[in-house]
MDTraj code that builds the backbone (N, CA, C; nanometers):
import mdtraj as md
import numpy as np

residues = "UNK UNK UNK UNK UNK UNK UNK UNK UNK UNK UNK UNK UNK UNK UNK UNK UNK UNK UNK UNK UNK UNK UNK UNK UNK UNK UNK UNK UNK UNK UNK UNK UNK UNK UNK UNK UNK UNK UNK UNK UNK UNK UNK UNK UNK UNK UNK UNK UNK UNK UNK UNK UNK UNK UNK UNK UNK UNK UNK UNK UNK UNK UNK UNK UNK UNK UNK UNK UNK UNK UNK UNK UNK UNK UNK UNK UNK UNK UNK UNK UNK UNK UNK UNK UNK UNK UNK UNK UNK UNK UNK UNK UNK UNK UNK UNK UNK UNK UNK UNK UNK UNK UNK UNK UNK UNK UNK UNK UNK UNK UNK UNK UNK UNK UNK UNK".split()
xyz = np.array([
    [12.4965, 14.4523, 5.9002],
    [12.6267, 14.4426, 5.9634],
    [12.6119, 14.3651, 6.0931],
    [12.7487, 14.2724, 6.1222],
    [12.7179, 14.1989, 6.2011],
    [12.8004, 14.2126, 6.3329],
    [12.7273, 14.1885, 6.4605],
    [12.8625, 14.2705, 6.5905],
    [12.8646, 14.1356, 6.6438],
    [12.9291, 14.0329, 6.5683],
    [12.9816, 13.9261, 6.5797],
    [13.1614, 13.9616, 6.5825],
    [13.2476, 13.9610, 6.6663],
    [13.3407, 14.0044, 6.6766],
    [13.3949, 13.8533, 6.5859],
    [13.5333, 13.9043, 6.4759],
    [13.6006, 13.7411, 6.4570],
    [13.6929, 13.7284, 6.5088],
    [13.6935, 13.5751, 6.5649],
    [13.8402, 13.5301, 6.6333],
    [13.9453, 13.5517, 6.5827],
    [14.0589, 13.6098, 6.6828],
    [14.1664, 13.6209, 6.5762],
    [14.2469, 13.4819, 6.6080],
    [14.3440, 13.4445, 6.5201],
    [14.3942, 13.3081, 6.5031],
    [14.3963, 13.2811, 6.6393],
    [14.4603, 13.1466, 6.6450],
    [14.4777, 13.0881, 6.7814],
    [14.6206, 13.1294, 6.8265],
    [14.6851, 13.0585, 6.6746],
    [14.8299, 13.1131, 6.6641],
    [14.8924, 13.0779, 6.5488],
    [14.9987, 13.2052, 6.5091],
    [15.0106, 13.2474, 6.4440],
    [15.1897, 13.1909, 6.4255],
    [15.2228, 13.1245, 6.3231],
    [15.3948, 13.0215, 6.3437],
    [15.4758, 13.1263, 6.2313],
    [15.5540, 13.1782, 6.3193],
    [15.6665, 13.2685, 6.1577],
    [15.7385, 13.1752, 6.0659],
    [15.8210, 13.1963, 5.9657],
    [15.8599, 13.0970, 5.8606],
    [15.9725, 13.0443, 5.9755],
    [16.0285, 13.1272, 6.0273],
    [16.1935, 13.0695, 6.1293],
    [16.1285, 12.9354, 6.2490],
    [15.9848, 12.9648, 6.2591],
    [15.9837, 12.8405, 6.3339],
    [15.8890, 12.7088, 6.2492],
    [15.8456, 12.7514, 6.1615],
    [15.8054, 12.6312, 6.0682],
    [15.9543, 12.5630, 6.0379],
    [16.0367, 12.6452, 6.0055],
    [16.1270, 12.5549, 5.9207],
    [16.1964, 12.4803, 6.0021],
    [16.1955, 12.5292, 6.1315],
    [16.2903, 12.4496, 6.2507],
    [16.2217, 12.3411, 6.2886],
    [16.0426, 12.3437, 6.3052],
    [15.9944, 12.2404, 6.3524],
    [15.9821, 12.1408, 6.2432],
    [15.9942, 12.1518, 6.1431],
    [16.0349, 12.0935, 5.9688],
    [16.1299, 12.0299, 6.0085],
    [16.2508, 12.0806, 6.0605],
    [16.3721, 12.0078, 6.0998],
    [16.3747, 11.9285, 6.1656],
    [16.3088, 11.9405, 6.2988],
    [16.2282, 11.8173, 6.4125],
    [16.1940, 11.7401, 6.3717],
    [16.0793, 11.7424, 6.2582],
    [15.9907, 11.6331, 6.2465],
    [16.1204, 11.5592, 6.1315],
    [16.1798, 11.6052, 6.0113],
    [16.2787, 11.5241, 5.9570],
    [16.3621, 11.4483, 6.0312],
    [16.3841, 11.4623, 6.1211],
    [16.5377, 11.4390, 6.2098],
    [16.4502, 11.2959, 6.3053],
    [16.3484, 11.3053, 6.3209],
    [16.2757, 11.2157, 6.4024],
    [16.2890, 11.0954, 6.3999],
    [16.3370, 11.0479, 6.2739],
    [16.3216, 10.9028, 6.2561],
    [16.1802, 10.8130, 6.2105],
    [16.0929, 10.9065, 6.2567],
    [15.9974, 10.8255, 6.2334],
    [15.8590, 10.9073, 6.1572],
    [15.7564, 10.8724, 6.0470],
    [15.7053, 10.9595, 6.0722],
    [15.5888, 11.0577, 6.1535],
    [15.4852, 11.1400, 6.1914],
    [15.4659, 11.2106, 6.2585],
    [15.3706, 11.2744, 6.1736],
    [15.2299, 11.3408, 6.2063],
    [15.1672, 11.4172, 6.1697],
    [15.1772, 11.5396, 6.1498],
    [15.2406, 11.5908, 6.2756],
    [15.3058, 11.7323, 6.3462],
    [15.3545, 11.7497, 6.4496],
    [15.3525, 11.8269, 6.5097],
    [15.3309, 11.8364, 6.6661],
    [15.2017, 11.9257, 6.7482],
    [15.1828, 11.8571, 6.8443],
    [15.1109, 11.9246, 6.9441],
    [15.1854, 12.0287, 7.0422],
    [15.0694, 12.1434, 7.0542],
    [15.0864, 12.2396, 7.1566],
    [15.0065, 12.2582, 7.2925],
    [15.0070, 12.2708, 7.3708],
    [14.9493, 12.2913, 7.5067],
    [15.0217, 12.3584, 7.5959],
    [14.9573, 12.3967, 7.7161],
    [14.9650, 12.4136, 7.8148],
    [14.9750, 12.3567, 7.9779],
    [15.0547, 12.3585, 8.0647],
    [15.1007, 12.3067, 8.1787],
    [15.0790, 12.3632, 8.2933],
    [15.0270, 12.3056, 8.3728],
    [15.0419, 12.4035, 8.5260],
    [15.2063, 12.3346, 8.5663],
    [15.2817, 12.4594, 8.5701],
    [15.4442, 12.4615, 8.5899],
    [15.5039, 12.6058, 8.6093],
    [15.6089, 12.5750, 8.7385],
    [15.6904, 12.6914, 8.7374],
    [15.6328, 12.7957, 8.8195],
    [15.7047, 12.8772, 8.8558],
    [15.6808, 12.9681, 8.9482],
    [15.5619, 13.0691, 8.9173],
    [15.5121, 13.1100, 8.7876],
    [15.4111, 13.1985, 8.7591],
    [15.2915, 13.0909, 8.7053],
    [15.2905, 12.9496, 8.7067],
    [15.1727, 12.9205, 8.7042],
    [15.1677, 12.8242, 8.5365],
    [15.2165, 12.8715, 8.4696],
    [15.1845, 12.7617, 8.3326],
    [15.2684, 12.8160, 8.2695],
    [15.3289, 12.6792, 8.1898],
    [15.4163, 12.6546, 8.0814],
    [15.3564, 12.6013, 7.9516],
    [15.4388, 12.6530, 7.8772],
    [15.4276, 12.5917, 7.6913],
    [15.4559, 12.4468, 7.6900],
    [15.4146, 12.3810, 7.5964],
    [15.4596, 12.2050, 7.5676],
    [15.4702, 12.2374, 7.4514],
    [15.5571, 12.1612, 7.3685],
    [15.5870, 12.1369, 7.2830],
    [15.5968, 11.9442, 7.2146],
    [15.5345, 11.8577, 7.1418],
    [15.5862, 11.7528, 7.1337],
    [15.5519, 11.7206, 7.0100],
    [15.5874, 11.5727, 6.9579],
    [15.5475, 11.5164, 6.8638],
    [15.4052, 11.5001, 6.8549],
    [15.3238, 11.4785, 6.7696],
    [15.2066, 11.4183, 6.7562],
    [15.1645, 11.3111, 6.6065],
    [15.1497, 11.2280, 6.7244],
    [15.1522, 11.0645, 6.6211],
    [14.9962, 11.0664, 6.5634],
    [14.8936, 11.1410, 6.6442],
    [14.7897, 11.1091, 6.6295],
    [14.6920, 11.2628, 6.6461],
    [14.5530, 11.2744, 6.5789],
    [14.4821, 11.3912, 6.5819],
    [14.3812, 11.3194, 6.6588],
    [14.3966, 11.4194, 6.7894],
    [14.2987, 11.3744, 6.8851],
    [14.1568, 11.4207, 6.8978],
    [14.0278, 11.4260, 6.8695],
    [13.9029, 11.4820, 6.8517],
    [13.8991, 11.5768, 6.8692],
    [13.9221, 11.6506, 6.9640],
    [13.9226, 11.7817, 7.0127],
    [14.0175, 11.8697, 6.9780],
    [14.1183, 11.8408, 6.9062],
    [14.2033, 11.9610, 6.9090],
    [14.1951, 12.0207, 6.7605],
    [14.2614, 12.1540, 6.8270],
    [14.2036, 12.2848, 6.6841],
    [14.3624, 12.2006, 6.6073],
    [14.3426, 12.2540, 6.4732],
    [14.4157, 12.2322, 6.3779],
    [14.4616, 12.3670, 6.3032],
    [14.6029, 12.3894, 6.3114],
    [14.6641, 12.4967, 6.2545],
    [14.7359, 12.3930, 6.1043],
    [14.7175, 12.4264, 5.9791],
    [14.7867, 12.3771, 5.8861],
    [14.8819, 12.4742, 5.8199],
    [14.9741, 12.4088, 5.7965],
    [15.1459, 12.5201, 5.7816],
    [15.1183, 12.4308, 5.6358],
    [15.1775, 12.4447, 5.5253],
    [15.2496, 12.3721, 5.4097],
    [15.2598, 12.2263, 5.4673],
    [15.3811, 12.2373, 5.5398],
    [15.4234, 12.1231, 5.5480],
    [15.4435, 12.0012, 5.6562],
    [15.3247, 12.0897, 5.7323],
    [15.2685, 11.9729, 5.8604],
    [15.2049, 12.0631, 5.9121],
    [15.0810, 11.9669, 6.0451],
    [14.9865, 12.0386, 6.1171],
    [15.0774, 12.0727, 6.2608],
    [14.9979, 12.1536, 6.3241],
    [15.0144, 12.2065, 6.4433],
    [14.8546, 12.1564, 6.4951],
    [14.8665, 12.0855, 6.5786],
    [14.7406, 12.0380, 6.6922],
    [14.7525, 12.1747, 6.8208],
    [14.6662, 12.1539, 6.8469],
    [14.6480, 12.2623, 6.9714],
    [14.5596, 12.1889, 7.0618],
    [14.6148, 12.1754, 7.2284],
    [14.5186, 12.0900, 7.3087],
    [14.3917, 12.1878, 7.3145],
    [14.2904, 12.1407, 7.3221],
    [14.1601, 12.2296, 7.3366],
    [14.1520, 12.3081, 7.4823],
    [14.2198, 12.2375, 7.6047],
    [14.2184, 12.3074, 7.7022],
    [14.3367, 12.4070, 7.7294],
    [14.4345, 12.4273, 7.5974],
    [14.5241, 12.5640, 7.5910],
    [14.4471, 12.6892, 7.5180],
    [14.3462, 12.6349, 7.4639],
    [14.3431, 12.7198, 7.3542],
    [14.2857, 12.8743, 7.3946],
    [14.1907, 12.8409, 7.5040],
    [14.1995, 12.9883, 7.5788],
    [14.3139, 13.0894, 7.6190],
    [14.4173, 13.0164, 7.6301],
    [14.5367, 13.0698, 7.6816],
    [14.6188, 13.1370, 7.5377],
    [14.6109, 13.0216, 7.4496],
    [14.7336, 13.0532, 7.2917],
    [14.6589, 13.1629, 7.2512],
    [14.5100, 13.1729, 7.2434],
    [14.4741, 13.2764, 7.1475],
    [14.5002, 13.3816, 7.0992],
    [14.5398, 13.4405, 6.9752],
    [14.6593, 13.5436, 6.8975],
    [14.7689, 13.5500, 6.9667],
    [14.7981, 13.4391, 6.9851],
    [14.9751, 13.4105, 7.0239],
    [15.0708, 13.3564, 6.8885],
    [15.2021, 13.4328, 6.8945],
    [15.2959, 13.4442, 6.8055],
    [15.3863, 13.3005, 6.8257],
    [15.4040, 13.2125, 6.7298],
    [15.5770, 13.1571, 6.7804],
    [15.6327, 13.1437, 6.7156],
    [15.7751, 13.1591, 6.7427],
    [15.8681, 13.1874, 6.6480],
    [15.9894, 13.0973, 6.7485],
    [16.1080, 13.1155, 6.6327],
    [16.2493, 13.0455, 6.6813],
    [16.3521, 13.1605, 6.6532],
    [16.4190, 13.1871, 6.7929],
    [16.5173, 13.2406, 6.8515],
    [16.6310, 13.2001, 6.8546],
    [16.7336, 13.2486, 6.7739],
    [16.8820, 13.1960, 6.8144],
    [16.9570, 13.2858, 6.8640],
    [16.9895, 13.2788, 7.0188],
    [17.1045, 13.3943, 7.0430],
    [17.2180, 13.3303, 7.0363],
    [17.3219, 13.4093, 7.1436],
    [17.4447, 13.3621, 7.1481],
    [17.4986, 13.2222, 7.2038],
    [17.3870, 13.1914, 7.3744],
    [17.3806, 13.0574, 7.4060],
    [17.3122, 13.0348, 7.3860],
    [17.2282, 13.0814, 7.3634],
    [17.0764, 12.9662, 7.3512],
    [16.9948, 12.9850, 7.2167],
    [16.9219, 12.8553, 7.1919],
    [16.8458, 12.8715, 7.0494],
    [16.7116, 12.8143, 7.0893],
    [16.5593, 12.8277, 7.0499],
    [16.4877, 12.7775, 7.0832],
    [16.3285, 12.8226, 7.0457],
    [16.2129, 12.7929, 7.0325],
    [16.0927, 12.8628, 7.0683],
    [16.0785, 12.9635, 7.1332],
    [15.9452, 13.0743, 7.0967],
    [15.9062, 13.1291, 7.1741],
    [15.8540, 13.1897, 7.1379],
    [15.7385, 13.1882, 7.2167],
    [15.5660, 13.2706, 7.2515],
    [15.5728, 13.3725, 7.2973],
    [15.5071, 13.4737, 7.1864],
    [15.4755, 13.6217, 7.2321],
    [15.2765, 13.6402, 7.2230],
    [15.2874, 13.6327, 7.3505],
    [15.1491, 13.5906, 7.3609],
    [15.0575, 13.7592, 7.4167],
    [14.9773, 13.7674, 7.3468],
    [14.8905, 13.8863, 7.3939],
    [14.7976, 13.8848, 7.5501],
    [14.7912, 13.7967, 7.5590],
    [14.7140, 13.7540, 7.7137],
    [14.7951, 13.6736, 7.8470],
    [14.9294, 13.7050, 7.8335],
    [14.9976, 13.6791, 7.9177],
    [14.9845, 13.8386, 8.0417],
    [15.0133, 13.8380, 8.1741],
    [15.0119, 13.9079, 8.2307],
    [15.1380, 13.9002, 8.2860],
    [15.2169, 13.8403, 8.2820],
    [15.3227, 13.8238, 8.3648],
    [15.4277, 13.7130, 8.3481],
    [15.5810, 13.6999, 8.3848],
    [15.6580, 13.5877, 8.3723],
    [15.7010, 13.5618, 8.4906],
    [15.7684, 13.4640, 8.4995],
    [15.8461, 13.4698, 8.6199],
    [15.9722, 13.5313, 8.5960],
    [16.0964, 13.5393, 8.6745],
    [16.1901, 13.5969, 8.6450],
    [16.3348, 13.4898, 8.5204],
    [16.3175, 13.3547, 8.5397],
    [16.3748, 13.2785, 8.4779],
    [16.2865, 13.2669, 8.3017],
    [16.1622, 13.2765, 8.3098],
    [16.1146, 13.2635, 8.1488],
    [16.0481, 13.1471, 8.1519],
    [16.0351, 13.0505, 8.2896],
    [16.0029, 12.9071, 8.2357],
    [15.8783, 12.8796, 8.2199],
    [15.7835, 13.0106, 8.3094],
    [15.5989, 13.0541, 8.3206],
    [15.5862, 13.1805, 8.3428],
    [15.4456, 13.1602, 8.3024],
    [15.3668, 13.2425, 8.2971],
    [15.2301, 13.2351, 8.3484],
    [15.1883, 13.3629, 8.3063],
    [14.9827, 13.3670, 8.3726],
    [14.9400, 13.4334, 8.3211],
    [14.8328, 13.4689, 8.2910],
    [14.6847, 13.5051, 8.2055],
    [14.6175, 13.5927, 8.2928],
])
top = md.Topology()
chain = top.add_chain()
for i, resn in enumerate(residues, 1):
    res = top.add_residue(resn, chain, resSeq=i)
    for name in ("N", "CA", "C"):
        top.add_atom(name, md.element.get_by_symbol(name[0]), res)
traj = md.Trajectory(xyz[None], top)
């Protein structure tokens, strides 16, 4: 037996936000590999989520494969995403992403950061 602990995912995409970022990448015009995820120093608690297109797989980044496109992950988030959830939210005004992350410690009061 081995006390090799295993990683748990990096992160983990529910069907409500595959199918939305499905929708992104259709709607784009152009085509696209996936998108990339990372991290930002932003905002009052210190770091924000990115979200973008990705035209290209850059050496370093982890690779999440969904069905129907990849998810890149910058290598210098990936300490941060690890067993982080995302999913897509529609309330009443607002519709959008969002990370339920196990190693967050804190938000700010608006939602726009966080910290570890």
């Amino acid at each position: 037996m081995s006390n090799i602990k295993k990683r748990p995912p990096i992160l983990n995409i529910t069907l409500k936000a595959r199918q939305n970022i499905q929708a992104l990448l259709n709607s784009r015009g152009k085509p696209s590999k996936g998108v990339r995820i990372g991290v930002r120093t932003r905002g009052c608690s210190g770091l924000s989520y990115t979200l973008e297109y990705a035209d290209d797989h850059q050496s370093m980044d982890e690779v999440v494969d969904t069905p129907d496109f990849k998810v890149f992950i910058d290598p210098k988030a990936i300490m941060f995403l690890l067993g982080t959830e995302m999913d897509y939210v529609e309330e009443k005004l607002q519709a959008g992403f969002v990370f339920q992350n196990p190693n967050e410690k804190g938000r700010c009061g608006c939602g726009e950061s966080f910290h570890v």
